[in-house]
VOGU-3710 file (C-alpha; in Angstrom, 3 decimals, decimal comma):
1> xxxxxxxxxx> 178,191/52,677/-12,233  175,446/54,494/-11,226  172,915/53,352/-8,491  168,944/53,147/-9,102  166,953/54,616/-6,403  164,959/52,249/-5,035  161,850/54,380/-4,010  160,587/54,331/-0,990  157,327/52,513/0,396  154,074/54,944/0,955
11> xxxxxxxxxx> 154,084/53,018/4,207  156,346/54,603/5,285  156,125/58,251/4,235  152,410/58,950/3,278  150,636/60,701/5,804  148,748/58,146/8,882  145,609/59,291/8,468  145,422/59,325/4,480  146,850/55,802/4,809  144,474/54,757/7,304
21> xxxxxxxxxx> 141,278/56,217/5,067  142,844/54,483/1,779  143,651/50,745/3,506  140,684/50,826/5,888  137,627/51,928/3,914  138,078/49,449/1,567  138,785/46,799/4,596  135,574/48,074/6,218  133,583/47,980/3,023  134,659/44,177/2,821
31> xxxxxxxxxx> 134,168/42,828/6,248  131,078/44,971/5,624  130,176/42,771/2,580  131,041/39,360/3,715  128,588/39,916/7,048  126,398/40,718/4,491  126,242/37,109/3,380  124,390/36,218/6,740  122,636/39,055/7,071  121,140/39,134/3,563
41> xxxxxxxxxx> 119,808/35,551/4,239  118,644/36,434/7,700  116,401/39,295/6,401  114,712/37,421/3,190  114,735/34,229/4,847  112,782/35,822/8,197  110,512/37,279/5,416  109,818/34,308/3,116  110,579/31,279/5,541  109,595/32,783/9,229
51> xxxxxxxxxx> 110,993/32,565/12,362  112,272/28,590/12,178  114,256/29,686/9,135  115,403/32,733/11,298  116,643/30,018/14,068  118,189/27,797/11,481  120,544/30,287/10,361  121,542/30,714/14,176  122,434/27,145/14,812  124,805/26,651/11,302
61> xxxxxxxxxx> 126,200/29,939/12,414  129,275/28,311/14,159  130,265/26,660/11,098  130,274/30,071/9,249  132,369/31,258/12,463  134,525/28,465/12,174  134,968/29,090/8,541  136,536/32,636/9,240  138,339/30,904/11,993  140,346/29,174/9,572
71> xxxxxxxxxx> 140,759/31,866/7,227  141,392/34,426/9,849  144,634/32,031/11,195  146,009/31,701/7,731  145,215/35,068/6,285  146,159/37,491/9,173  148,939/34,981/9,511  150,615/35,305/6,106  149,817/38,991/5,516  151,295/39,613/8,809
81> xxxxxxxxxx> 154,739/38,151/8,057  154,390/39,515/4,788  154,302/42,989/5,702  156,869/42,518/8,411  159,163/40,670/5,746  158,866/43,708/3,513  159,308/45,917/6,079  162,729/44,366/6,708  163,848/44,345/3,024  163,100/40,406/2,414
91> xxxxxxxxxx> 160,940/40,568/-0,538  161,873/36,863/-1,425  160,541/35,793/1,876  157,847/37,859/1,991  156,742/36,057/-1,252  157,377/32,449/-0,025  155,333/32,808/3,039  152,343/34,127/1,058  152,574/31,572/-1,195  152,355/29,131/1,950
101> xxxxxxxxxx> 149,337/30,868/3,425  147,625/30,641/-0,015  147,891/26,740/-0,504  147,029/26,032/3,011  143,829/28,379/2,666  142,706/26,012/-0,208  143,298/23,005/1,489  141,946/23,697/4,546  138,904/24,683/2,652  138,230/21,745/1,434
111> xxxxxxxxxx> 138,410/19,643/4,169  136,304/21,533/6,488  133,801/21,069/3,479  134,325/17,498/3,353  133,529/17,051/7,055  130,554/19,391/7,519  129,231/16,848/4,988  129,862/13,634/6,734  128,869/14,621/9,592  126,375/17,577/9,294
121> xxxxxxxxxx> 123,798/15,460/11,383  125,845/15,152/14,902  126,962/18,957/14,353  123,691/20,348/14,106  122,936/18,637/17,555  126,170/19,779/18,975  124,926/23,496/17,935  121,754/23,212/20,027  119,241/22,562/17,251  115,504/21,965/18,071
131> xxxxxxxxxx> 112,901/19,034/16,055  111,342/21,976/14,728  114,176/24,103/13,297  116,393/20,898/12,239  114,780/20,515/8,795  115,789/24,117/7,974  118,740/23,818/9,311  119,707/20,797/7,278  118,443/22,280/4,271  120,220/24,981/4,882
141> xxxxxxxxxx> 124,065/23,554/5,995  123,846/21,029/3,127  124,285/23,393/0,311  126,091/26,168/2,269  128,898/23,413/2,995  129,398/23,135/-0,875  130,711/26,913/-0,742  133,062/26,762/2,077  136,472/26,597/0,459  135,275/29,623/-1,510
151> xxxxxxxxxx> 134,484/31,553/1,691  138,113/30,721/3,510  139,805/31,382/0,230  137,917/34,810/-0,336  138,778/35,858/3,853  142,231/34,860/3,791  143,282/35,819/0,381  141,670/39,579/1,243  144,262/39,597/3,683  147,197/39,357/0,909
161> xxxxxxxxxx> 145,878/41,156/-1,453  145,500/44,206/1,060  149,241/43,011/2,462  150,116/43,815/-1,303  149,198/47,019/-1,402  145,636/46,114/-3,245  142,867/47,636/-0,978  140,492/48,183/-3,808  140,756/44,686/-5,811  140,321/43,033/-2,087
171> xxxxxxxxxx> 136,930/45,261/-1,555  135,984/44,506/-5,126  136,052/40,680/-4,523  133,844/40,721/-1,421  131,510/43,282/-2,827  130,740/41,426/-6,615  129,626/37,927/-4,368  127,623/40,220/-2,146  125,977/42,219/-4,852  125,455/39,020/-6,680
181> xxxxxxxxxx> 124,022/37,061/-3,545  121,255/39,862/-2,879  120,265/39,973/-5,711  119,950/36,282/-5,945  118,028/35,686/-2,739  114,792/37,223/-3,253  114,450/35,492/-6,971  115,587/31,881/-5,361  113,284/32,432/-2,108  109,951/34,226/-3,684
191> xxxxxxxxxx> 110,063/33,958/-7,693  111,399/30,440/-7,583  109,682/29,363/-4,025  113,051/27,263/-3,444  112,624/28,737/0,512  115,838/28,688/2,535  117,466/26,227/0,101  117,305/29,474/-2,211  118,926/31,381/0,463  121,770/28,671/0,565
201> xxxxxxxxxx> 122,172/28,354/-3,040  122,217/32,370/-3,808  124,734/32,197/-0,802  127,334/29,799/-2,022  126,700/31,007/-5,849  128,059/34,470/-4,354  131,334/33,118/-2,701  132,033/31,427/-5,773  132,682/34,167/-8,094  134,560/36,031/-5,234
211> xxxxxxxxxx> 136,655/32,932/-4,815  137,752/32,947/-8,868  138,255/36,531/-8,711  140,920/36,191/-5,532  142,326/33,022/-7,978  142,292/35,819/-10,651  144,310/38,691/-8,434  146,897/35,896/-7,765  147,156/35,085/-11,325  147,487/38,700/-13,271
221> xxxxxxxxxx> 147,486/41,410/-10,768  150,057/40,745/-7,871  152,553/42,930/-7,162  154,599/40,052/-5,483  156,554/37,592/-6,996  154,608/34,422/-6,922  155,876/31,109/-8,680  154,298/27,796/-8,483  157,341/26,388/-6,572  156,660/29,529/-4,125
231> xxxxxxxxxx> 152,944/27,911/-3,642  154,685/24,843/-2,129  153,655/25,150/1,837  156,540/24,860/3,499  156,565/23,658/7,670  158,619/26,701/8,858  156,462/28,855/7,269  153,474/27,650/8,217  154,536/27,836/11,520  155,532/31,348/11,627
241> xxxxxxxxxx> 151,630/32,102/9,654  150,007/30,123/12,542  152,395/31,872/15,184  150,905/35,393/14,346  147,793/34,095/12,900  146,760/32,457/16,301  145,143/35,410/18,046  142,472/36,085/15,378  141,639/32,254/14,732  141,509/31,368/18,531
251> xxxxxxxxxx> 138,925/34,250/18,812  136,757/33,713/15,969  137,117/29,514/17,570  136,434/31,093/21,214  133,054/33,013/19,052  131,822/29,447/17,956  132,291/28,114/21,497  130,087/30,611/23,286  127,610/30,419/20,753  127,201/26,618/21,183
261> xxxxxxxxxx> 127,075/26,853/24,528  124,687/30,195/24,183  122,490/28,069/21,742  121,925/25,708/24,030  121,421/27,758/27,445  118,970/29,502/25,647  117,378/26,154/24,840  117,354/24,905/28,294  116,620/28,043/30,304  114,159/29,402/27,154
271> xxxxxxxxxx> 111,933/25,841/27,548  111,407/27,293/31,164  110,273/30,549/30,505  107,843/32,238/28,834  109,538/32,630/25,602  110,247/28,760/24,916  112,808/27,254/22,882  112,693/28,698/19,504  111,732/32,645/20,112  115,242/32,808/22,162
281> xxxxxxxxxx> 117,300/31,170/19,315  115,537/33,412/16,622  115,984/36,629/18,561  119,968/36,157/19,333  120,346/34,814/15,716  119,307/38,241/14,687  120,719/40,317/17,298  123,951/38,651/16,314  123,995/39,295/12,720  122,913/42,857/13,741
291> xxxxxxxxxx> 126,110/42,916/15,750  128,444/41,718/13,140  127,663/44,877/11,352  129,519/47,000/14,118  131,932/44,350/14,550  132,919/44,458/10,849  133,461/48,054/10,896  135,840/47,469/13,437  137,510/44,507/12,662  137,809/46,409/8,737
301> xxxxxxxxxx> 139,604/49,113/10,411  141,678/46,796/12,303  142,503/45,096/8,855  143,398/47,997/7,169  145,916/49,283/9,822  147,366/46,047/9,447  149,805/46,649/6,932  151,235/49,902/8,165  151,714/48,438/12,062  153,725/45,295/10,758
311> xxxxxxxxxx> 155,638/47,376/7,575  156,440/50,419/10,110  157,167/48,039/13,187  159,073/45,746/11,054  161,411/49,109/9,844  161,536/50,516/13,479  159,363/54,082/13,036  157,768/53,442/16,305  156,505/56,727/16,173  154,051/55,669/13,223
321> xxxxxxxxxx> 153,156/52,891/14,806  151,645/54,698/17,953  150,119/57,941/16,102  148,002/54,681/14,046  146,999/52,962/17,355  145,562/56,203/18,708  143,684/57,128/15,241  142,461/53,518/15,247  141,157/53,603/18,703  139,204/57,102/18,138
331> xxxxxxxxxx> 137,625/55,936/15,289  136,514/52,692/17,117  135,302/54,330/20,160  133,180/57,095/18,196  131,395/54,398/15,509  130,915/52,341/18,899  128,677/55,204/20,310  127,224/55,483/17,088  125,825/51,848/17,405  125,408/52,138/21,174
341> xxxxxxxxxx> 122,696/54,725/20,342  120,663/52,886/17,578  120,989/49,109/19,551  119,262/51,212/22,955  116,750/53,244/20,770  116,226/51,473/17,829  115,799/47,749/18,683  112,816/47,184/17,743  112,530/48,768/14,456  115,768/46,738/13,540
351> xxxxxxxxxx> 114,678/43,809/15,034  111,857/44,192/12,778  113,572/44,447/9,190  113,982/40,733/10,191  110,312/39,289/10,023  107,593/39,935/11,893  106,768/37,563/15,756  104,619/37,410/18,317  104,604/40,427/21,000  106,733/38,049/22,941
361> xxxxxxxxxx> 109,250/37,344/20,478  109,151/41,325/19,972  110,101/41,684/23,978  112,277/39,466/24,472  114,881/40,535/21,141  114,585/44,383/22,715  115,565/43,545/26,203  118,126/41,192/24,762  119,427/43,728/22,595  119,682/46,429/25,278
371> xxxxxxxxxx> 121,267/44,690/27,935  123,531/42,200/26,003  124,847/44,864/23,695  124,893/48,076/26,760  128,564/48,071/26,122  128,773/48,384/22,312  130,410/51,815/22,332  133,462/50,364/23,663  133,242/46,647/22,048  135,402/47,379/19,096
381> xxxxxxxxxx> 138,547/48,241/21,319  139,524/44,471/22,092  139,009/42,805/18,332  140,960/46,401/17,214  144,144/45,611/19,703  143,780/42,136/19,162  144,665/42,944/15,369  147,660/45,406/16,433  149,769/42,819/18,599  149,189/40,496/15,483
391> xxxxxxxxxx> 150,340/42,920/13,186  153,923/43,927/15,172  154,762/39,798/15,656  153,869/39,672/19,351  151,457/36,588/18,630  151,360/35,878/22,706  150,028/38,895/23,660  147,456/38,692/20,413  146,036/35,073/21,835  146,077/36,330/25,428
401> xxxxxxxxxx> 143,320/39,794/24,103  141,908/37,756/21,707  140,569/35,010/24,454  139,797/37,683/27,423  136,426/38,545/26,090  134,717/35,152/24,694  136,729/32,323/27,254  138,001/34,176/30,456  134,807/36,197/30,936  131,608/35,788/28,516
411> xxxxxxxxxx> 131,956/31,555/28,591  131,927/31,570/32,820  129,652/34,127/33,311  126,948/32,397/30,408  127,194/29,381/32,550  127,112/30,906/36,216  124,596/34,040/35,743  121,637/31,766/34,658  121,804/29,833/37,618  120,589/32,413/39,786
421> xxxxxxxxxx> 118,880/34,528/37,394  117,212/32,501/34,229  117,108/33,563/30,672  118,042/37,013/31,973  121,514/35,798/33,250  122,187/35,508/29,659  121,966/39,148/29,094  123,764/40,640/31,586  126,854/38,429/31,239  127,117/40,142/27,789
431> xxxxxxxxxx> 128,182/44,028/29,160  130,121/42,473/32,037  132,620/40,208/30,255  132,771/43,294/27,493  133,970/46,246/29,708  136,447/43,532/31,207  137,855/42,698/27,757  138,254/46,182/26,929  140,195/47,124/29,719  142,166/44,331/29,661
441> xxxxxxxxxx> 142,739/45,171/25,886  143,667/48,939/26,729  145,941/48,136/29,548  148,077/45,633/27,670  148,377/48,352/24,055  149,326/51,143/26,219  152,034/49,040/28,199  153,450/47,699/24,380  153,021/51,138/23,048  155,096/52,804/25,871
451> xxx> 158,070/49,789/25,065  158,029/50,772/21,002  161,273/52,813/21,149
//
């Protein structure tokens, strides 16, 4: 009898650098989008509602963070041991653990829903939230909440839909909710005068119809094999999705700790300045939306070399493995510069696309954004590396990168700095803890690259 050739995976063939450009751009363009979300909001709402709307935004921002969080752990989880499973020649496993990841991304959803709901009062204290701003921020939480499993079903599914060789369906999902949610905000916010509820509503009414259309992929367009007993979450699969998941959702976690405890040192040392309490909150509210734009660039390209570390790892071409690391760090280190240069020259014109302020709130966002971000052109190395360990199964090493920037340096040095210095101890622990991270982050790829034989 004659044998079928089985044909063999692009993965593992294709050119690295045509792979790279055909999984990344489309990973870019999505993390691209979904920052989008908040940053869309923060510019119409800093037009229509002012600068309290601008801080509201800034204290729910955790519970977006913690959203991701969750989707992050699942998502990079599953597609992780997907692509590893494939990689080995276990498509039936492969299959089962997505279909784990998937079922606990739409549970999870909805309880994190459920409790920002009960107890959306306390949290918004625990954030660092003002008399002044809490109104807004209500306002705004309340209906946001409603789209959270939509949000950590869009994130993580992106993940398996990429993982299954869909790059283009998972950038079309993000980008029809985005599309949909600008175009949404200025009619809610100006034509309808529904203020930063209108924000909210445009912004849930977007992850909604990127939600169905992930439900959709799942349902017509897989390439896996996907049965409804397969969407049964199973324990030992769940733990090997939370094993190499960990990393990214313990640093996205880590990112909603430090900007707790940001929120409210710049509450405390901001009421004893010259700025006060809300121009501080406003300002890094922006600054950090600004920043997510770099950060998604990175984190997309991190995304898209996902699937060809863990598929060419998991079938032993080491060589493959290193020539994407190295592509992957050039291309972070030269968009980093990129951004370096506009955050130093720039700030204030981008600071102003946000609303307009008082002179002070004008100062103090440009010397924040100088000195905080001075480091930019080598930020995206750690989230980058943090995504490679993930992707090859060594989940220890992925936790350890993942918490060197936002616990073992930024948290300490936000809590010692302002002791001596003020509000401007804030700033500078920003480069500090991000040089550290990145050397830390280069040090441990190049030992792990050196091993891959």
């Amino acid at each position: 009898m004659k044998e079928v050739a089985v044909p063999e995976n692009p993965l593992a063939s294709e050119k690295t650098g045509r792979l790279i450009a055909k999984f990344a751009v489309p990973a870019i363009i999505s993390m691209l989008v979904s920052s989008l979300y908040n940053i869309v909001d923060q510019i119409f709402i800093g037009q229509g509602v002012g600068m309290l709307g601008n801080a509201a935004t800034n204290i729910a921002f955790p519970i977006s963070i913690i959203c991701t969080a969750t989707a992050l752990l699942l998502g990079i989880g599953s597609s992780s041991n997907f692509n590893l499973e494939s990689g080995r020649g276990n498509l039936g496993q492969a299959s089962r653990i997505a279909g784990t990841g998937l079922s606990g991304l739409a549970v999870s959803g909805t309880m994190i829903a459920v409790i920002t709901l009960l107890f959306l009062n306390p949290l918004l204290e625990l954030f660092g939230v003002t008399p002044d701003v809490l109104p807004f921020a209500v306002d705004y939480t309340s209906i946001t909440a409603l789209g959270i499993p939509f949000l950590i079903l869009t994130t993580g599914g992106n993940h398996l839909i990429r993982a299954d060789r869909s790059p283009t369906y998972s950038m079309t999902c993000m980008l029809s909710g985005a599309i949909l949610n600008t175009i949404l905000d200025p009619l809610f916010i100006f034509e309808f005068d529904w203020g930063i509820k209108g924000a909210a509503w445009a912004t849930v009414i977007g992850q909604v119809v990127s939600g169905f259309l992930v439900i959709l992929y799942f349902i017509r367009f897989r390439k896996m094999e996907l049965t409804l007993k397969k969407l049964r979450p199973r324990a030992e699969y769940l733990k090997a999705i939370v094993s190499l998941g960990m990393a990214a959702g313990i640093n996205q976690v880590a990112n909603a700790l430090v900007q707790i405890v940001l929120n409210n040192s710049l509450r405390h040392y901001g009421a004893v300045s010259m700025y006060g309490t809300d121009i501080p909150l406003a300002c890094v509210g922006v600054i950090s939306k600004v920043n997510m734009v770099f950060m998604s660039i990175c984190i997309g390209i991190s995304q898209g070399c996902q699937p060809l570390w863990g598929f060419n790892y998991g079938a032993a071409h080491y060589d493959r493995v290193r020539d994407v690391y190295k592509k992957a760090f050039q291309i972070c280190v030269m968009i980093g510069i990129v951004f370096f240069l506009c955050f130093q020259f720039f700030s204030r014109q981008i600071i102003g696309i946000f609303g307009t302020g008082s002179e002070e709130y004008f100062q103090f966002a440009e010397r924040y954004f100088r000195i905080f971000m001075f480091m930019t052109f080598i930020n995206g190395i750690q989230p980058m590396s943090t995504g490679f360990f993930t992707s090859i199964g060594k989940a220890k090493l992925g936790i350890v990168v993942s918490l060197t920037k936002q616990i073992i340096f930024l948290m300490p040095l936000i809590l010692i700095f302002p002791l001596f210095m003020g509000i401007d101890g804030l700033m500078y622990a920003g480069p500090i803890a991000d040089g550290a991270a990145a050397a830390a982050a280069i040090g441990l790829a190049v030992r792990e690259l050196k091993r891959c034989s």
